[in-house]
N, C-alpha and C positions, 0 to 999 in steps of 0.2 A: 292387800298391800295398801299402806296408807301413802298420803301424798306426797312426804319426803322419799319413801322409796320410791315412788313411779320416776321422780326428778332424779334422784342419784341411778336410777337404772338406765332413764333415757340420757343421762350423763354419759355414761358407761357408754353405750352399746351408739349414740353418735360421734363418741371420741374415737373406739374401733373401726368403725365405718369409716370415720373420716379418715382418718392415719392407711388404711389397709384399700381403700378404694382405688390409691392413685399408684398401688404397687402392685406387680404381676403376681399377686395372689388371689383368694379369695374373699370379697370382702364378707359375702353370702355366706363364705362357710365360717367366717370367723363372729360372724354377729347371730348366727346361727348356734353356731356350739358353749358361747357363751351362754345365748340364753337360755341354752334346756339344761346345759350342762351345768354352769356356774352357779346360774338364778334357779334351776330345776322349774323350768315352767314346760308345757307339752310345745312339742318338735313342732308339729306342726303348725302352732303359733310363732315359734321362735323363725321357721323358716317364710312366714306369712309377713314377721314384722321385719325379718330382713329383705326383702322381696320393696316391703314401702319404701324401706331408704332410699332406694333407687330412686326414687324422687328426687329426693333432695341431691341425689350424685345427679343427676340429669340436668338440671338446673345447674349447676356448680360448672361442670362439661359445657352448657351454653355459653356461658359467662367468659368462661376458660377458653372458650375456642369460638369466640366470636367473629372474630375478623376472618376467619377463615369460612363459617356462616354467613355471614355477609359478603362475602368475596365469591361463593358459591352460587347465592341466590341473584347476585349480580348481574352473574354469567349467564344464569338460564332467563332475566328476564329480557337482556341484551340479546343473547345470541340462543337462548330455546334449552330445552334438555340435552338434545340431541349432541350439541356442541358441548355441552359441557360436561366432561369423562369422570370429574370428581358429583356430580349431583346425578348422574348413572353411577355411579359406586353406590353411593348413599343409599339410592332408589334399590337397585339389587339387593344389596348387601340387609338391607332393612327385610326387606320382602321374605326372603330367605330364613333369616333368624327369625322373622315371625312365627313362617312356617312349622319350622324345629319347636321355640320355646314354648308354643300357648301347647303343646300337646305334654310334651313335659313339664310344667309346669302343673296343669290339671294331674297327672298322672301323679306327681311326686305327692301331692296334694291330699290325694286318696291313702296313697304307701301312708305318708310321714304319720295321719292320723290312726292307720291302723295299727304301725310296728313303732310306731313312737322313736324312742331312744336310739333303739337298734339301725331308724335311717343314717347314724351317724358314721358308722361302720365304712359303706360308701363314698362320703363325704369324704372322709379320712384317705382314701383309695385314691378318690378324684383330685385329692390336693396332692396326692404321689404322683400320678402320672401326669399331671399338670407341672410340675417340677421337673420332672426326666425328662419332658416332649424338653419344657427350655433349657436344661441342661446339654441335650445334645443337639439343639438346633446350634447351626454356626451362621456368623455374622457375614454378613454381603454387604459390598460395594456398589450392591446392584444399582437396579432402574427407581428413578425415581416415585414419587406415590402419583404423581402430572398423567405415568403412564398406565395405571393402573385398568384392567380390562374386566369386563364381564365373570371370568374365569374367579381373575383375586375379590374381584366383592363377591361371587357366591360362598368363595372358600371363606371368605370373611365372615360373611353371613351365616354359616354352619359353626362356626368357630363360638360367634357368638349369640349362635342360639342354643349350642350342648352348654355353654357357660351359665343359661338361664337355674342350670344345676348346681346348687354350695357344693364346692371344691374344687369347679373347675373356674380359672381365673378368667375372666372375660379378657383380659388386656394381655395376659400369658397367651393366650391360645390366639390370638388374631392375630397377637407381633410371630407367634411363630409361623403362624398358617401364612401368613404374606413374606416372612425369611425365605419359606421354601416357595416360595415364586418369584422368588429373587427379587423382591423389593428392599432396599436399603433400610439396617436398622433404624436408622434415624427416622425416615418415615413412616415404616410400619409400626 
């Protein structure tokens, strides 16, 4: 690939990323399937280079949600962890998706270079029931995210650790996982 394609590729696959990041799909499975499937380059790379964006979503996320970072760290330096229910979320809810992703992650890893193409199969799967869980979750008036316990950051953290998998939305599955624990759409 000479260097006009690698530019109009990383074109490509950062305008998807960015467009599809901040919406309850996949952005993994969509910067994924373009690249093995569109560009025809191996799964396994294609899910490796969608895996780095995350970087740059991460950053973007800090940016995006900074006051509320600050407002967090605030809390725990004034008044400790303990008091503070949103930096025990965090703390949990981290911990948890660690748990989950790094095992799936190495796993997919193995799969994607042995069956190649064929991982997309699943992918395809994971963007259907990622779809149906938010089609039939229903909307709550509930409690706010202030109350947020131990229970909803593991369920969080589960949510967003099977999401470390293309197709399933990281931002679908957490808003649902905290719907059904009755936290308000608005905050979950």
């Amino acid at each position: 690939m000479n260097g006009a394609d690698e530019l109009l590729t990383a074109i490509l696959i950062g305008l998807i990323q960015g467009i599809t990041e901040w919406l309850p799909i996949s952005s993994e499975a969509a910067v994924s399937a373009t690249y093995s499937l569109v560009l025809d380059k191996p799964t396994d790379q294609a899910i490796a280079y969608a895996l780095w964006l995350h970087v740059g979503t991460a950053i973007a996320a800090i940016i995006a949600f900074r006051s509320e970072l600050i407002t967090t760290a605030s809390d725990v330096m004034k008044d400790g962890i303990r008091e503070s229910s949103m930096a025990r979320y965090l703390i949990v809810a981290t911990i948890v998706s660690s748990v989950i992703a790094l095992p799936l992650l190495v796993a997919l890893n193995e799969i994607s270079a042995k069956i190649g193409v064929v991982v997309m199969i699943p992918v395809g799967l994971a963007l259907i029931v990622t779809g149906v869980l938010q089609l039939r979750q229903t909307a709550h008036t509930g409690r706010s995210v202030d109350t947020a316990n131990a229970g909803d950051a593991t369920l969080a953290g589960i949510a967003q650790g099977v999401a470390a998998l293309p197709g399933f939305s990281r931002s679908g599955l957490t808003v649902v996982a905290l719907l059904s624990r009755g936290i308000s759409r608005k905050d979950a």
